[in-house]
Structure formats: C-alpha cells, structure tokens
Backbone as CSV, one residue per row, in Angstrom:
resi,resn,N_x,N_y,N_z,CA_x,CA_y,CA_z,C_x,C_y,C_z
1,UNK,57.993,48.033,-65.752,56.570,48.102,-65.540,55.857,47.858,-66.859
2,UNK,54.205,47.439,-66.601,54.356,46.815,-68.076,53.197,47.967,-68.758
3,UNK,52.905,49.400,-68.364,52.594,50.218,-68.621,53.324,51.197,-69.537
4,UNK,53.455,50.427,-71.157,54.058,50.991,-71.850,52.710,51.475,-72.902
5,UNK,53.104,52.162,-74.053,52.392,53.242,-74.985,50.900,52.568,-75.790
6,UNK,49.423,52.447,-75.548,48.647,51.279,-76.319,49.323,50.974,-77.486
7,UNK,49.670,52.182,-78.755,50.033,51.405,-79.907,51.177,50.211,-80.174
8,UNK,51.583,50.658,-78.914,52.716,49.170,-78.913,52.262,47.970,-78.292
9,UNK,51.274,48.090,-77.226,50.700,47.016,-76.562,50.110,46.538,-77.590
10,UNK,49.337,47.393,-78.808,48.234,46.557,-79.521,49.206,45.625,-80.495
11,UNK,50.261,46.050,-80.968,51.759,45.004,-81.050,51.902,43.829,-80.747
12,UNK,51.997,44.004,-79.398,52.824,43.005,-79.035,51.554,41.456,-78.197
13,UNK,50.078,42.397,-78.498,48.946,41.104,-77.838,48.773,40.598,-78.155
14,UNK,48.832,40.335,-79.590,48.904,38.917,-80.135,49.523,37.550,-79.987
15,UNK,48.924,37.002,-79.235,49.985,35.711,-78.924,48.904,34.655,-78.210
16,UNK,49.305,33.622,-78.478,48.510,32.360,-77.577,48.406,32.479,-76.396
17,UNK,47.391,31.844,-75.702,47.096,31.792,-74.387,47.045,30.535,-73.474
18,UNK,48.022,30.462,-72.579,48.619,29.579,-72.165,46.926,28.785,-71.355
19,UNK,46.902,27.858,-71.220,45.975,26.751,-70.718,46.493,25.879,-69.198
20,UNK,48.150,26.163,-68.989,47.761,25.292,-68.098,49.564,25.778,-67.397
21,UNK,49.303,25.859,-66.422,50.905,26.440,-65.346,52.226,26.345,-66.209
22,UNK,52.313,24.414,-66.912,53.481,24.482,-67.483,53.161,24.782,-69.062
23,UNK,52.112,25.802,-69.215,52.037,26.056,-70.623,53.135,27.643,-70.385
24,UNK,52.440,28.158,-69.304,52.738,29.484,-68.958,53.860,29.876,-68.882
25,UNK,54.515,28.858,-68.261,56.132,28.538,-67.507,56.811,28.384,-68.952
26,UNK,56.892,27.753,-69.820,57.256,27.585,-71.146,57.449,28.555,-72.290
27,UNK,56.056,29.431,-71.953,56.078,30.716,-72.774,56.616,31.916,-72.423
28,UNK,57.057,31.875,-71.098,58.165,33.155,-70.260,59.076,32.610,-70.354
29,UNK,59.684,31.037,-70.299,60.875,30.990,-70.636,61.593,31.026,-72.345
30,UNK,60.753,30.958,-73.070,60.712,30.985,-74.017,61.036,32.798,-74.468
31,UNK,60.328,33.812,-74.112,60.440,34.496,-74.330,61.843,35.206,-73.547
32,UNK,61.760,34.894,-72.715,63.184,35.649,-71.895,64.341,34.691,-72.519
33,UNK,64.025,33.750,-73.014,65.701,33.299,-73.526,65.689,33.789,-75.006
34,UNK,64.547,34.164,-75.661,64.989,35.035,-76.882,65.211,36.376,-76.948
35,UNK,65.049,36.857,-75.373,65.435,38.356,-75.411,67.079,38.118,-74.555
36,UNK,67.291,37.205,-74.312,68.745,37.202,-73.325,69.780,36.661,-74.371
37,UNK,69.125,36.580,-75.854,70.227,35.749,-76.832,70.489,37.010,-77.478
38,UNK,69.737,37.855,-77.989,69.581,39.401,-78.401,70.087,40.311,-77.532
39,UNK,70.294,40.298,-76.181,71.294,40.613,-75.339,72.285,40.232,-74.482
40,UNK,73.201,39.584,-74.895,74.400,38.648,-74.060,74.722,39.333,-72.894
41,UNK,75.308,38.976,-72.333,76.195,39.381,-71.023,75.294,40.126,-69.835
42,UNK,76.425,40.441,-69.081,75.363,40.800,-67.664,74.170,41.535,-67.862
43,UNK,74.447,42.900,-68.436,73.295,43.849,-68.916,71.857,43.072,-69.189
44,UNK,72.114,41.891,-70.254,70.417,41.280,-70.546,70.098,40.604,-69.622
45,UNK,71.142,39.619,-68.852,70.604,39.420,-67.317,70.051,39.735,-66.570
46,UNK,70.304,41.214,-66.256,69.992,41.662,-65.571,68.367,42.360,-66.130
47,UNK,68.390,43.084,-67.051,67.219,43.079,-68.330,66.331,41.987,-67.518
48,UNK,66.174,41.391,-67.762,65.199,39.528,-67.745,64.835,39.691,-66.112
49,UNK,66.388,39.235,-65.118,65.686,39.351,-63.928,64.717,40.597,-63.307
50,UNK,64.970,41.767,-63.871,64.416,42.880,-63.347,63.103,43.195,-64.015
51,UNK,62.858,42.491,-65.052,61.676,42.490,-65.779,61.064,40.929,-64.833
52,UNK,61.590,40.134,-64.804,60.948,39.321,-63.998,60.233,39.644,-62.901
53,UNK,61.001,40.101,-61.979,61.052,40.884,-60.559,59.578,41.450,-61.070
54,UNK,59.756,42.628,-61.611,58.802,44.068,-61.558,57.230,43.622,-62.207
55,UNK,57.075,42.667,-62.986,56.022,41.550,-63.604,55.496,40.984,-62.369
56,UNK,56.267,40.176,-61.289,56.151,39.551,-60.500,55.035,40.408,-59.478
57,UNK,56.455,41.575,-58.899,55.369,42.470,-58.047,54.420,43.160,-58.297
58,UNK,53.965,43.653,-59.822,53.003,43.773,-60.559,51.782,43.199,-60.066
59,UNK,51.839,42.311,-60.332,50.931,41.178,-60.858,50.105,41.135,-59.114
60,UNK,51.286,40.832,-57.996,50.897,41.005,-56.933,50.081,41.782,-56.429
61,UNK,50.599,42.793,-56.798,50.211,44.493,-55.968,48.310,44.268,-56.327
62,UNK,48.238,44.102,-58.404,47.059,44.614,-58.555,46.364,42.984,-58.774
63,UNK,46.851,41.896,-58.660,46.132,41.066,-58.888,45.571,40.426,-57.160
64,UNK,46.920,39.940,-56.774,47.249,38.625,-55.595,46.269,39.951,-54.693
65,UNK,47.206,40.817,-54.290,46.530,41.345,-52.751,44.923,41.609,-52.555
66,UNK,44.563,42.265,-53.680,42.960,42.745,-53.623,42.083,40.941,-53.273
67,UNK,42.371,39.815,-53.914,42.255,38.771,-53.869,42.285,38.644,-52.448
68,UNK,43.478,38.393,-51.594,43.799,38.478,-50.438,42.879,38.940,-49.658
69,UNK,42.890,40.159,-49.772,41.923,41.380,-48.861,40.831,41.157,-48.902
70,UNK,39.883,40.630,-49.388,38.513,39.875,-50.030,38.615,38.523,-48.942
71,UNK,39.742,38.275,-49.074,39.433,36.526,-48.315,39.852,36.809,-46.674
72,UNK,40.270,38.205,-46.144,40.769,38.760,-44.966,39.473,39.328,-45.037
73,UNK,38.423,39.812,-45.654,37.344,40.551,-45.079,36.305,39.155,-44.951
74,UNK,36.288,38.179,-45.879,35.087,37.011,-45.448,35.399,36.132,-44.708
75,UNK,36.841,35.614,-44.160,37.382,34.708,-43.117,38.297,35.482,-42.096
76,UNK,38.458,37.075,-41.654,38.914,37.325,-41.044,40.722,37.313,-41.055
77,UNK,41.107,38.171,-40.148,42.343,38.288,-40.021,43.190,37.601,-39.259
78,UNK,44.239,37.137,-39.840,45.328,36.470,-38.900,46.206,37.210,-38.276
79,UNK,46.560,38.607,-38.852,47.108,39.349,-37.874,46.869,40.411,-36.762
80,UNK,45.609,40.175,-36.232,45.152,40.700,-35.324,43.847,41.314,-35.305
C-alpha cells in the first residue's frame, strides 16, 4: 500500500512527471527492474508483482471507481 510515513514520501517525490502512457510505462518499468536487480530470485518477484497488484487496486478503489460512479449517476446504470 502506498501509505507509507510523510518523511519518507517527502523522499522519495522527487522525480519527473511522465507526459504521455509510454512515458509512464517506461518509468515503472524502469523502476521495478532496479528494484528486482537489488533483489534476485523469487522473493523480489514476487516484491514487484505484489507491489504492482496493490498500486493497481489502489489506484482503482480511490481513483477509477468514484470516476465510474459519477458517470453511473449522469448516464445511468447498466446493471439494473
């Protein structure tokens, strides 16, 4: 989860801001293959996918759905 301590967030925010899908795509792969070289074998694998994963549904929960629910209250529902 990416609700870790501010003084470390204020750390680690420094960084460019991606402009365009395959800027984005570049800079997560970028970063997960320098944390999967710093951890070899299954363990950082697994590290990466599960940080992938939990980013993913993150992002969903508080970004995608409220989005969603907004476009289900002004065009209505498809599921009933």
């Amino acid at each position: 989860m990416p609700y870790i301590k501010q003084g470390m967030r204020e750390k680690l925010i420094d960084y460019p801001h991606p402009q365009t899908s395959g800027e984005l795509n570049y800079m997560i792969t970028n970063l997960i293959i320098k944390y999967a070289k710093d951890h070899p074998g299954y363990s950082g694998i697994n590290d990466v996918v599960g940080a992938l994963e939990g980013a993913k549904l993150e992002f969903y929960r508080r970004y995608a759905a409220p989005y969603e629910d907004l476009k289900i209250a002004e065009n209505g529902d498809v599921y009933g």
